[in-house]
N, C-alpha and C positions, 0 to 999 in steps of 0.2 A: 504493500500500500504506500509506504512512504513515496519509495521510486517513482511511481503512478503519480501523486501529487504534486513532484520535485519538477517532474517533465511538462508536469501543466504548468505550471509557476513558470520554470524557463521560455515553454511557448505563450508566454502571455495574457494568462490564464486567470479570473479572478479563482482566488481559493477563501473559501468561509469556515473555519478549522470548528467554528458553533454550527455548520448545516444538522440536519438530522443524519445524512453518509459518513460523517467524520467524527460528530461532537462525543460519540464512543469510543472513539480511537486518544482521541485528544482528551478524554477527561482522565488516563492512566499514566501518571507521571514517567514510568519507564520509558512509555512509546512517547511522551514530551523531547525527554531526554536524548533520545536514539533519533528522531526526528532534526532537532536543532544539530547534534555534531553529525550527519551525513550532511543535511541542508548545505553545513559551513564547508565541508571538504567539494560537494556537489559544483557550487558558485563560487570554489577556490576563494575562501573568503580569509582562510586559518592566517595564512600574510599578512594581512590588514588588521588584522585583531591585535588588543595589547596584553599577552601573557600571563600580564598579572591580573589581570580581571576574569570574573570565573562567566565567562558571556553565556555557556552553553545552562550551567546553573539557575540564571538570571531570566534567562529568553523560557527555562522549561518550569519554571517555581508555579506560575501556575495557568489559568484556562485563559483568563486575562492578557497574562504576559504573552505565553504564544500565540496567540490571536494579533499582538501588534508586532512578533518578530516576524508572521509568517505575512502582513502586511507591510512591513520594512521590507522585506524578500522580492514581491511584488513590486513595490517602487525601484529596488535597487537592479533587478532587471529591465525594466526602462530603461532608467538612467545610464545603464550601464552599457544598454546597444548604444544610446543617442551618443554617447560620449566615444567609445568604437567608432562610430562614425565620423566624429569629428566635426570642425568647421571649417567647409568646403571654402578653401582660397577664392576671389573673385577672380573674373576673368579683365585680362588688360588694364590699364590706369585708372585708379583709383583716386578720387577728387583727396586733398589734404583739407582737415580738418583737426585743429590744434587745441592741447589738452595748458591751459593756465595759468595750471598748477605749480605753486613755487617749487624752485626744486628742491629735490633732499640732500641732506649734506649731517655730517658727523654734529654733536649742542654739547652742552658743555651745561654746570647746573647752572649759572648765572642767566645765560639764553634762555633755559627752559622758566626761570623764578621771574624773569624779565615779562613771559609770554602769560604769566601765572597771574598777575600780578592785571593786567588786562583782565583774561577770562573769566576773572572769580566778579565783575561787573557784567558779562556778557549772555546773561539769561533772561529769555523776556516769554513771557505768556503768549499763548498761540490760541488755542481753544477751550471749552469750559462744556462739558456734557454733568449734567448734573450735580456728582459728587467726585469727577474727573475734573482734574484740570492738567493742559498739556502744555511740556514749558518747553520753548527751543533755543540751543545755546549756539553762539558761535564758536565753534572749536577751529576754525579756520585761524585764527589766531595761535593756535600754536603751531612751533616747527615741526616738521615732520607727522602733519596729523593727519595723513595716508596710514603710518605705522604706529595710531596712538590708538588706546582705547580710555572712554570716559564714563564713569558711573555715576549721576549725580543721587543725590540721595535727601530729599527734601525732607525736613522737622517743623515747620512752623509755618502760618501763612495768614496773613491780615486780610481784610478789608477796611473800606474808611473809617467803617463805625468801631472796631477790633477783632481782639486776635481770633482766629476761628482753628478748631481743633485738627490735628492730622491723625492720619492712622500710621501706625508705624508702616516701613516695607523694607526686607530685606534684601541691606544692600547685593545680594547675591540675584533675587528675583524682583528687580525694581522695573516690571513691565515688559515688553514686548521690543521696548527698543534700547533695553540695558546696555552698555558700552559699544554701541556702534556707532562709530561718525560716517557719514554720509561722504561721497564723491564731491560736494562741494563743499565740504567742510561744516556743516549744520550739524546737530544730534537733536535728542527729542527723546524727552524722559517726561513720568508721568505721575500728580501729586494727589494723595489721596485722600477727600476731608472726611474726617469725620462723622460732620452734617453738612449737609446740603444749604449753604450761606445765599441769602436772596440779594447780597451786591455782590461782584467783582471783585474779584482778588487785586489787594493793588501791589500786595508784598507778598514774597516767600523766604525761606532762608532754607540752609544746610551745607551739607560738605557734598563734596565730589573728590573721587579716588582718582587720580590720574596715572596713565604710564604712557611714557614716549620713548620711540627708538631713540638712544640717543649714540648710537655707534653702530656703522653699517657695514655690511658684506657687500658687495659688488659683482655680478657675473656678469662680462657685456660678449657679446655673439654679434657675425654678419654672417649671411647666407651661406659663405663658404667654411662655418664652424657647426654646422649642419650632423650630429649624433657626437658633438664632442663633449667629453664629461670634466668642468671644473672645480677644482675644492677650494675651502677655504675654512682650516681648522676642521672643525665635526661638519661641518655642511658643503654636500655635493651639488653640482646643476646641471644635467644634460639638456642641452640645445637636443631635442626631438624634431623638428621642423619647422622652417620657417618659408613662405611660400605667399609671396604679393602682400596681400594685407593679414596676415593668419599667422601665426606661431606656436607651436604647443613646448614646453619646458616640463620637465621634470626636477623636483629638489629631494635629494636624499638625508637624513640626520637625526640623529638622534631625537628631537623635538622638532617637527614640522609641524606644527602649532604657531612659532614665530612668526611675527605680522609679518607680510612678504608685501610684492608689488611688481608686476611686469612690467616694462615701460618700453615703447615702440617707438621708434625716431625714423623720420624719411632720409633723404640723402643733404637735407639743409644740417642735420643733427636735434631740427625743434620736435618736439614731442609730440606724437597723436595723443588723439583722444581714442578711448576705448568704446568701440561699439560694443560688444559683447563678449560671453567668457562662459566656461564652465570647465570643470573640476572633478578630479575625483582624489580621494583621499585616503590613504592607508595609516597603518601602523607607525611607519619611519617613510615614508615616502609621501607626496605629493604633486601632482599631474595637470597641469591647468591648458586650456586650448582656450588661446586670446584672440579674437580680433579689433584690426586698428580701423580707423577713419583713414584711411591712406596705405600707400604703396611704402611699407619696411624696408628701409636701408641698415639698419642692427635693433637689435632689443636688449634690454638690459635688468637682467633679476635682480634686485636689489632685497635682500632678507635684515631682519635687525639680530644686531653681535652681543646687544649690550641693549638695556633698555633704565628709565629713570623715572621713579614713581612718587608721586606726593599724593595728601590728604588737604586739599585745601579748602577754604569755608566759601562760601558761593550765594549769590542774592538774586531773584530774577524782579524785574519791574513790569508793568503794565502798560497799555499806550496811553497817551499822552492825550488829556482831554481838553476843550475850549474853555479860555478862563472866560470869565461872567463877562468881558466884552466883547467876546466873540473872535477875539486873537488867542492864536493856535500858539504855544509855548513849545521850543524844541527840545528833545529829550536829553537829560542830561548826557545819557551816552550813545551818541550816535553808534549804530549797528549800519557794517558795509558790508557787501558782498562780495566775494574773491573774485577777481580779474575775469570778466564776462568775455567767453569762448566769442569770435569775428564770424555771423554767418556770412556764405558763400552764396553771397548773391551775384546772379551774370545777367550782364548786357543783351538781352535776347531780340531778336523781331518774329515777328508772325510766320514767317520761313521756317524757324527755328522749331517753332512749337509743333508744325506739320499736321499732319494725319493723327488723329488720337489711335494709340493702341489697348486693345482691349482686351483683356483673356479669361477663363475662366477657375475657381478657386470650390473649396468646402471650408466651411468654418469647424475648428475641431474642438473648441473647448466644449467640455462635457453636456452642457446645459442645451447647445446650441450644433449638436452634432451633427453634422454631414449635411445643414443647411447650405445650400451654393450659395458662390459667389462672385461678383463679377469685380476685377481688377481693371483698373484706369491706370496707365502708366505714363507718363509725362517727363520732363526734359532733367536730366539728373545735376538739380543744383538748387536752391532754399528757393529758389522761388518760386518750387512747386509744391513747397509744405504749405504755401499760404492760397493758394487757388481755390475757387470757388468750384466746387463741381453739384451738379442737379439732375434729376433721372426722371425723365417724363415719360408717364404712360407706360413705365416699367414695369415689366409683368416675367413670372416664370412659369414653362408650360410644361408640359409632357411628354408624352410620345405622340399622345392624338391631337397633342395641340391645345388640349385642356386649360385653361388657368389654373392653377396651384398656388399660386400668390401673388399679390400684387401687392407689397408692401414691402418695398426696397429701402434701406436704411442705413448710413453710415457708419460701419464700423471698426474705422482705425485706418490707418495710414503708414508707412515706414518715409520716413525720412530719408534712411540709408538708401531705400530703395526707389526713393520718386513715383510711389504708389499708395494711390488710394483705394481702400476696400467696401464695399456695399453688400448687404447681403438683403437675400429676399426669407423674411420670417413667415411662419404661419402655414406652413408646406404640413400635411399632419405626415405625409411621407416622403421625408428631404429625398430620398432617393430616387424616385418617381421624376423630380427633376429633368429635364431633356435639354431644352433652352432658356435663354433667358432673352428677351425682346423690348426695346425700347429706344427712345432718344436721352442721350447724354448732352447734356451741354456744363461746359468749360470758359469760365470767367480767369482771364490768366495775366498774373501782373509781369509783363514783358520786362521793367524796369523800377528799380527803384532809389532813392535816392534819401541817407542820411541828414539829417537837419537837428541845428542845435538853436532849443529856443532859450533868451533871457528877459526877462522881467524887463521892458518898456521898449524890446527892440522891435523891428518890423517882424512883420506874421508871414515865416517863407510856409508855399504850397495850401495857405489857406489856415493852419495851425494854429492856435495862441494861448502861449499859457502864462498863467497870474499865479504867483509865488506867496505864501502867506506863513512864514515858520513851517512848519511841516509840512504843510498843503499845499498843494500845488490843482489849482481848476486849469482843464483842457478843453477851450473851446473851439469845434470847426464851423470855420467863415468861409462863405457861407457854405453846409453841405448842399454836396452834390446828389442829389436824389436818383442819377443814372448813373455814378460811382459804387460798384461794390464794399468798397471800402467805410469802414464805419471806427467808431471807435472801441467798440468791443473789439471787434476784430485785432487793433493797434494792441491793446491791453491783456492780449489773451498770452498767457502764461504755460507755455507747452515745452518745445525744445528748444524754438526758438525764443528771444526776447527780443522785441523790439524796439522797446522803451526801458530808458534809463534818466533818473535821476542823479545828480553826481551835485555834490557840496562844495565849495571853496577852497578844498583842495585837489579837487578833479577825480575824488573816488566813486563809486557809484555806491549810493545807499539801498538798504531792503527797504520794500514796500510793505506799509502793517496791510494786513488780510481785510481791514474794511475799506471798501469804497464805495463810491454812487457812480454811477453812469447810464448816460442814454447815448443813441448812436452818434451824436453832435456835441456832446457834453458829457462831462467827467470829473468828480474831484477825491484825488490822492492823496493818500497821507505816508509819508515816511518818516523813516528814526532817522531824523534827523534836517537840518534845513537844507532845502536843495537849494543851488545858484542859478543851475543851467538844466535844460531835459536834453535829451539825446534822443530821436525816434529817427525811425526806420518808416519812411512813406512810399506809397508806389504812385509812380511819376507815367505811366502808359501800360494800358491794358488790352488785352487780345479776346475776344467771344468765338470758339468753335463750337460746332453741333454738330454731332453725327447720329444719323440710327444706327444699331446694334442688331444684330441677332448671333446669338452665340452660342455653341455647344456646351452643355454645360461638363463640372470635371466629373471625371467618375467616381460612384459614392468611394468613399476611405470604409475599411476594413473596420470591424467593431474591435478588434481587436485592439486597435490603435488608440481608441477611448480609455479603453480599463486598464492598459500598462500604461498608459502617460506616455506613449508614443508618439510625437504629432511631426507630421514633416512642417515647414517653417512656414506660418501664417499667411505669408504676402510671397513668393516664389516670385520673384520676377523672368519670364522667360529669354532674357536677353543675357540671362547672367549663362545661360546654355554653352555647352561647344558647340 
């Protein structure tokens, strides 16, 4: 029996160890036992494991437990073809897209109590769900805080009228985003009252544990270092492959838990930015497949040698409200944003944009399985992340030609890939699908152009904005009512940005999460007082239409649902040989 279950597991198989075929087998601790050590030698797992932990013990104690090992098993089958697979290199030149981040480099304690000394002011309140309140810190402030981890740990917190109770949390299980700092240097820890207080938090206080690399390993590779293995004391790194925009590394060591970081450079030496990643993770080893924004000229492992930890006490504030005459006070401590990534916008004409190509997709997440889809693909550069696309009279048919649905909907776009996705819901049998039939029409900003406004100067493109301590109102003169362009649009918060604030010394400030706006009008508030706005406007636009009629893809395998197997959302066909 075991064997029988182990080969369903492998081919992708859900297993329920509670069915009524099993939950006999599975309530006899022996056959627990006997189950979990074939399982672990079956999926060559025994390598990965840590010796001193008694796993097979653990995973068979009892009905519970193997119920979630034999569903870790499941997942780790997935995971562990997609990852076998890898990530497929693009085909030919890859646009460069550049990663902001200061570089890493060896601290010293003074640097790190320097950086400290800042951060223990740098927490501000985010959101408030009842007896939650969510605080988000700047840790972009400290060096090397790619390789930091932060715990904050909140004990007290006021309103205007007073103190209001906390519930303890420990610092070990302080929420859902306990010691992770984000890609741009943010984190986000979570405070717990008490009682549910009917004003706003204006104050918190506590400690936060801090640790940063503060002494690094270096491994740096160029294509032609392609399976070579480097050490450096207890830690190994083989260069596995490196191939256009793609790389996968290996690090071998005694603790490959150490904060690590891949880092891809073109043939300038400047940095990409990281599209995507995934991992797998063993005992003394670790296996990562990176892809960059850009075509690889070296990549460089950088692991931490040495690392430097404090307990520092820590404050978060709230924003900043109108005094009784209706001037906006600025925060005592402005909050910035780390060095905003340059989008790659081009100079296009209507030539450029061409023929719309069209193809067709299934949507795989679980909810929404083997729903089709229809893929728009457009000119590969930021000015297709902002286009306007619309689907008239979009319908999905059958074999006979049937309707099946007629409620086409937007869902999701790759940037990477200069592709927007639509799908049609409400099919009761996605598979049944045959075609998909309609007109598309394409609102596409050929050109755009940067503009920087200040308080009393002339209004370039029609723009104006009035500066008031944190506030900043954006009004368009006069809108264009046959302009797609609005200022939601301007304001919208995705990959790209296209509005900046920046203060008196030319840094760009964070935006606090409340604003007003209508599509002609807009008033902002940031931490901090802005001098100048920076936006991103488009200067000429292009309208194509085409009708569609398209085969639809062919249904995905159910299998592919229940292992978490999904081929890649948006596939664009161009990336083909």
């Amino acid at each position: 029996m075991i064997d029988s279950i182990l080969q369903r597991l492998a081919a992708g198989e859900s297993v329920d160890p509670s069915s009524p075929e099993l939950a006999a087998a599975f309530a006899d601790a022996a056959f627990r036992r006997d189950f979990v050590d074939r399982a672990i030698d079956f999926f060559e797992l025994r390598e990965r494991l840590d010796p001193e932990l008694d796993v097979v013990g653990q995973a068979a104690a009892s009905e519970a437990s193997i119920a979630e090992f034999v569903q870790g098993l499941g997942f780790f089958v997935g995971m562990r073809e997609s990852f076998e697979q890898g990530l497929a290199p693009s085909e030919g030149a890859v646009a460069s897209e550049y990663d902001p981040r200061p570089a890493l480099d060896d601290i010293d304690d003074a640097t790190l109590d320097a950086a400290l000394e800042v951060l223990s002011r740098s927490f501000f309140f985010e959101h408030r769900w009842g007896d939650e309140q969510r605080i988000e810190g700047d840790l972009f402030v400290l060096p090397n805080f790619e390789l930091a981890t932060a715990r904050p740990h909140w004990t007290s917190a006021a309103t205007a009228s007073g103190a209001v109770a906390v519930e303890p949390v420990d610092d070990a299980d302080a929420g859902p985003f306990a010691g992770r700092i984000d890609s741009d240097g943010s984190s986000r820890s979570e405070l717990k009252l008490a009682v549910e207080p009917d004003e706003d938090l204006v104050t918190a206080t506590g400690t936060c544990a801090i640790a940063v690399a503060s002494r690094l390993r270096r491994f740096p590779f160029t294509p032609g270092d392609v399976g070579e293995k480097r050490s450096d004391g207890d830690v190994a790194v083989t260069l596995e492959t490196l191939q256009n925009d793609c790389a996968r590394v290996t690090i071998e060591g005694a603790d490959t838990d150490l904060p690590r970081v891949v880092i891809g450079r073109d043939a300038t030496g400047a940095r990409l930015r990281e599209r995507e990643s995934q991992s797998q993770h063993g005992h003394r080893t670790w296996t990562g497949d990176v892809r960059f924004a850009g075509t690889l000229a070296s990549v460089e492992v950088v692991v931490a040698a040495a690392t430097l930890e404090r307990r520092i006490d820590i404050s978060a504030s709230a924003a900043p409200e109108p005094a009784a005459d209706g001037c906006w006070p600025s925060p005592a401590a402005p909050r910035y944003l780390p060095p905003p990534p340059e989008p790659t916008f081009a100079a296009l004409t209507p030539a450029d944009l061409g023929t719309l190509e069209l193809t067709a997709g299934r949507m795989t997440s679980s909810f929404e399985f083997n729903q089709s889809e229809l893929h728009v693909h457009l000119p590969r550069c930021d000015n297709s992340a902002l286009a306007r696309i619309d689907l008239d009279e979009a319908s999905a048919v059958d074999a006979a030609g049937d309707v099946v649905s007629a409620q086409p909907y937007g869902c999701g776009s790759s940037r990477a890939l200069a592709c927007h996705r639509f799908s049609f819901e409400g099919a009761e049998r996605p598979e049944s699908v045959a075609r998909m039939r309609g007109e598309v029409t394409v609102r596409y900003p050929l050109r755009l152009a940067r503009v920087t406004l200040t308080a009393g100067a002339p209004s370039p493109c029609g723009l104006r904005a009035d500066f008031d301590g944190p506030r900043v109102t954006l009004q368009l003169e006069p809108p264009d009512s046959d302009s797609p362009f609005d200022l939601g649009w301007l304001l919208s918060e995705g990959e790209l940005t296209l509005l900046h604030a920046l203060d008196q010394t030319g840094r760009p400030l964070r935006r606090l999460p409340r604003r007003t706006w209508s599509n002609d009008s807009a008033e902002l508030l940031f931490w901090g007082a802005p001098s100048t706005v920076q936006a991103w406007l488009v200067t000429e636009w292009d309208t194509v239409r085409t009708a569609f009629d398209v085969d639809a893809a062919p249904p995905l395998d159910e299998s592919l649902r229940d292992a978490g197997r999904a081929p890649p959302a948006c596939r664009d066909h161009r990336d083909d040989a």
